[in-house]
C-alpha positions in Angstrom: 59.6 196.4 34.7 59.3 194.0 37.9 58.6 195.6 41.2 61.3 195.1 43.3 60.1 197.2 46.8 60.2 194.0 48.5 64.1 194.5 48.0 63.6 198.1 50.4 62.2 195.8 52.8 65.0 193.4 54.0 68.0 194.0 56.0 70.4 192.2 53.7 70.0 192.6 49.8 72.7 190.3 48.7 75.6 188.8 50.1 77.8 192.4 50.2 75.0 195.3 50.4 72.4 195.7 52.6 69.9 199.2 53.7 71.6 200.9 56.1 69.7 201.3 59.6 71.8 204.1 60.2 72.0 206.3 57.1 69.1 204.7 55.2 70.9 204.4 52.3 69.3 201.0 50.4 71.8 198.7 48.9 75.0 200.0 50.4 78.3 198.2 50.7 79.1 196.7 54.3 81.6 194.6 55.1 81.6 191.9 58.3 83.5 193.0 61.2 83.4 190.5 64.1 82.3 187.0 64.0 81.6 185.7 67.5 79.9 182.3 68.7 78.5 182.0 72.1 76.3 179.9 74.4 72.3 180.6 74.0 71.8 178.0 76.3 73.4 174.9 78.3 72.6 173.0 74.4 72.3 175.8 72.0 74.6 177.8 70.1 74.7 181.2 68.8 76.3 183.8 65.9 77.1 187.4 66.5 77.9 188.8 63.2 78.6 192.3 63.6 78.5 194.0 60.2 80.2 198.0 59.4 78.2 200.1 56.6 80.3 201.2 54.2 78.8 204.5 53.4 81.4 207.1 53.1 79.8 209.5 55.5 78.6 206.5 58.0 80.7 203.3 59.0 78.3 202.6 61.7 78.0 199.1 62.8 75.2 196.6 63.5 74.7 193.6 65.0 73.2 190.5 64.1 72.1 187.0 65.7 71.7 183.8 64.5 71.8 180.2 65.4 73.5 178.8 62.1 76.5 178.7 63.3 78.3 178.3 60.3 76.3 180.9 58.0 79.8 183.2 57.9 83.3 183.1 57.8 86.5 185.0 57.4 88.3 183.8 54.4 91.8 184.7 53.3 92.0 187.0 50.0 95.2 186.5 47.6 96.6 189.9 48.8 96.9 188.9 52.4 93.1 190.4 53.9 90.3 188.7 55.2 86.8 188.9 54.1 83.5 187.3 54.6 81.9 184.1 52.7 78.2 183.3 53.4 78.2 179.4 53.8 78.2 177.7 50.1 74.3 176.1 50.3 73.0 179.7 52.2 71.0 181.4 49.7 72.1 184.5 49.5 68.6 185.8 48.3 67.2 185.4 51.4 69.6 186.3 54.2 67.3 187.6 56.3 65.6 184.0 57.0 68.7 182.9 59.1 68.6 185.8 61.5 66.5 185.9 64.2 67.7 189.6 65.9 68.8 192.9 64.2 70.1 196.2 66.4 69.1 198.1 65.2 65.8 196.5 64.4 65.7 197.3 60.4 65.7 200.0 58.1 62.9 200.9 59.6 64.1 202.6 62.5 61.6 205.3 63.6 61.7 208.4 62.2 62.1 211.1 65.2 59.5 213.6 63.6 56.7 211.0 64.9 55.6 211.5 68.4 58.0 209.9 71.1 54.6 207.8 72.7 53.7 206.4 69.7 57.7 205.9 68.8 58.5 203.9 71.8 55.1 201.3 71.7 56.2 200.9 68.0 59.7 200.2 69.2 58.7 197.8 71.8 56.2 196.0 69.5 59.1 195.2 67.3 60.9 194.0 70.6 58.6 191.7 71.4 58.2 190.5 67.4 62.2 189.8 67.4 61.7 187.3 70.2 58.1 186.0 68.7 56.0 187.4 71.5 53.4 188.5 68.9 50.7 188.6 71.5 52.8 191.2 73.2 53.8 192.6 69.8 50.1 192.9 69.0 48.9 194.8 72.5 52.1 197.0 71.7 50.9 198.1 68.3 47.4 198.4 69.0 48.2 200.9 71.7 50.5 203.0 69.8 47.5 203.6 67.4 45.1 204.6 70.5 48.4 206.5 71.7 48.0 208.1 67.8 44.2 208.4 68.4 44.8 210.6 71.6 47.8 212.9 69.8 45.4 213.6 67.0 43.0 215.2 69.7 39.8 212.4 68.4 37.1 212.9 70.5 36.9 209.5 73.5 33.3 210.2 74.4 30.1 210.9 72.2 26.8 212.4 73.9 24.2 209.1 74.8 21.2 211.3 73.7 20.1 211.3 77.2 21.9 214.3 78.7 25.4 212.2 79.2 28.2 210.3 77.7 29.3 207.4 76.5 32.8 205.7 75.8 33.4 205.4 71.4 34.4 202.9 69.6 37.7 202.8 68.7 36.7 201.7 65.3 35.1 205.0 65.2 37.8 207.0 66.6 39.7 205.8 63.4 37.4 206.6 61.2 37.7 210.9 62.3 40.4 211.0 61.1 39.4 211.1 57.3 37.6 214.5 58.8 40.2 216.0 60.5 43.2 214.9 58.5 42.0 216.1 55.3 45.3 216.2 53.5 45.8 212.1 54.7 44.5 209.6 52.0 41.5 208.0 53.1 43.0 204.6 52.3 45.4 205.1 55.3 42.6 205.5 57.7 41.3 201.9 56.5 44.7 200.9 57.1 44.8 201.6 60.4 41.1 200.4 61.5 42.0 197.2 60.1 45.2 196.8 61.8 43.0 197.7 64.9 40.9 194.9 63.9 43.9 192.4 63.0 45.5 193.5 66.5 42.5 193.3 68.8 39.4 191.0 67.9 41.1 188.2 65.5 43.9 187.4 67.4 42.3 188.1 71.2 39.0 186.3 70.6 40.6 182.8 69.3 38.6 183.7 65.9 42.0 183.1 64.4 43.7 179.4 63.8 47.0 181.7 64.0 49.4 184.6 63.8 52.8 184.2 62.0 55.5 186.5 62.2 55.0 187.2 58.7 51.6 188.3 58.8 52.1 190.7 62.0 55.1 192.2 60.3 52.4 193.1 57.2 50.7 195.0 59.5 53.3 196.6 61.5 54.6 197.8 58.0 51.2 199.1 56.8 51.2 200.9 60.4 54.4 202.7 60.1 53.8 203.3 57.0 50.9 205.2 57.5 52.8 207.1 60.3 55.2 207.7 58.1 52.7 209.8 55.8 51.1 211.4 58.7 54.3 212.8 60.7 57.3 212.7 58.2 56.1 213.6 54.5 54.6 216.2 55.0 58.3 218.2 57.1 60.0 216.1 53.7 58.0 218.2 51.4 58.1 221.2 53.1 61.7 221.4 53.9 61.9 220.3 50.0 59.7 223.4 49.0 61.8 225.9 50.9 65.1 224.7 49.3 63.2 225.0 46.2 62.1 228.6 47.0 65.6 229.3 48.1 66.8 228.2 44.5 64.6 229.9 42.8 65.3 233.5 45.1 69.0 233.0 44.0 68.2 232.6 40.6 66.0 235.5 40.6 68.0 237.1 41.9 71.0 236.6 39.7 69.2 237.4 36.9 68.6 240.7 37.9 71.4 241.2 38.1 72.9 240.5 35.3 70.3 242.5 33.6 71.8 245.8 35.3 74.0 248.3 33.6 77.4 247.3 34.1 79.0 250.3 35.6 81.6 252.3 33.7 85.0 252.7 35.2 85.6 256.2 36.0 
């Protein structure tokens, strides 16, 4: 069977379902609110297209900005509604090209189980990525990892040998964590000293011809990923084990008593 994660990974799936920012539900209905056009600039010309989840339990609603102005319209239906149509040669495939800001920013809006410092330099990287800043997106990311570094108590300073210290390597840094995060897959530790690497010396020290949106958003994906595992799974399995345990109690429990005696009336 074809892997289709990259699917998981966009805003809009098709033309009527998209994953919900709100809910996280993947491949949900929505339908398209407000349409509004408005002046970027003196010259330019941009779409609001505000778009409602149609979860049962949500109906929250996004917004979204493009400059194809004529990507969406209301369209009247036989029984006297409106709805939207996508622009005939848009490819509905591939939505997602023709917008250049979400709010919220994706599906991937941060989980509140990670810690708020790290949260909010992830946050503003994505900022700074929405409007192409991706040196600023860069600096934003690398510093929520030495924000990570600093949460997860790694040692800054090593002894020099000579009766002081001296400042580590953040390479290094990384690198502890495979020691005191022994429950984390080692693999995610690699993850993260090379996005330290792709953040810092590549893109800082001209060694790179360039840096495209597309391959920043690899790494901010492998990032939050990775933070994911760290600060989320592990609550998600737990709170998964102690509904588990609370099953099994209940069965135990009525299976007990069912096994009693039933009591004779008197």
């Amino acid at each position: 069977m074809a892997d289709q994660s990259e699917l998981d990974r966009r805003y809009f799936v098709t033309g009527d379902t998209y994953n919900c920012p709100y809910c996280n539900r993947h491949s949900v209905t929505f339908s398209v609110e407000r349409i509004e056009a408005f002046d970027w600039t003196n010259s330019k010309t941009a779409l609001a297209v505000y778009v409602k989840c149609g979860g049962e339990k949500c109906g929250k609603v996004s917004l979204h900005l493009t400059f194809e102005t004529g990507l969406v319209a209301f369209v009247e239906t036989p029984w006297g509604s409106q709805k939207h149509r996508w622009h005939q040669k848009a490819n509905i495939d591939k939505l997602d090209a023709y917008f250049f800001y979400h709010q919220p920013t994706s599906f991937f809006t941060i989980d509140d189980r990670i810690p708020p410092k790290i949260r909010e330099l992830v946050s503003e990287a994505d900022g700074c990525r929405r409007f192409n800043y991706l040196t600023g997106a860069s600096a934003c990311l690398r510093k929520a990892i030495y924000e990570l570094l600093s949460h997860e108590g790694v040692a800054k300073t090593e002894s020099d040998g000579r009766g002081g210290e001296r400042e580590r390597h953040y390479q290094d840094r990384v690198k502890d964590l495979k020691s005191t995060r022994k429950n984390m897959d080692p693999g995610s530790v690699d993850i993260l000293a090379a996005a330290l690497r792709a953040t810092s010396d590549h893109l800082h020290e001209d060694s790179w011809a360039g840096w495209t949106r597309e391959e920043f958003d690899a790494i901010d994906e492998a990032v939050r990923a990775v933070l994911r595992e760290m600060y989320v799974l592990p609550d998600e399995r737990k709170s998964m084990q102690q509904r588990a345990g609370e099953l099994v109690q209940k069965l135990t429990e009525a299976r007990a008593k069912k096994a009693l005696p039933e009591e004779k009336p008197r």
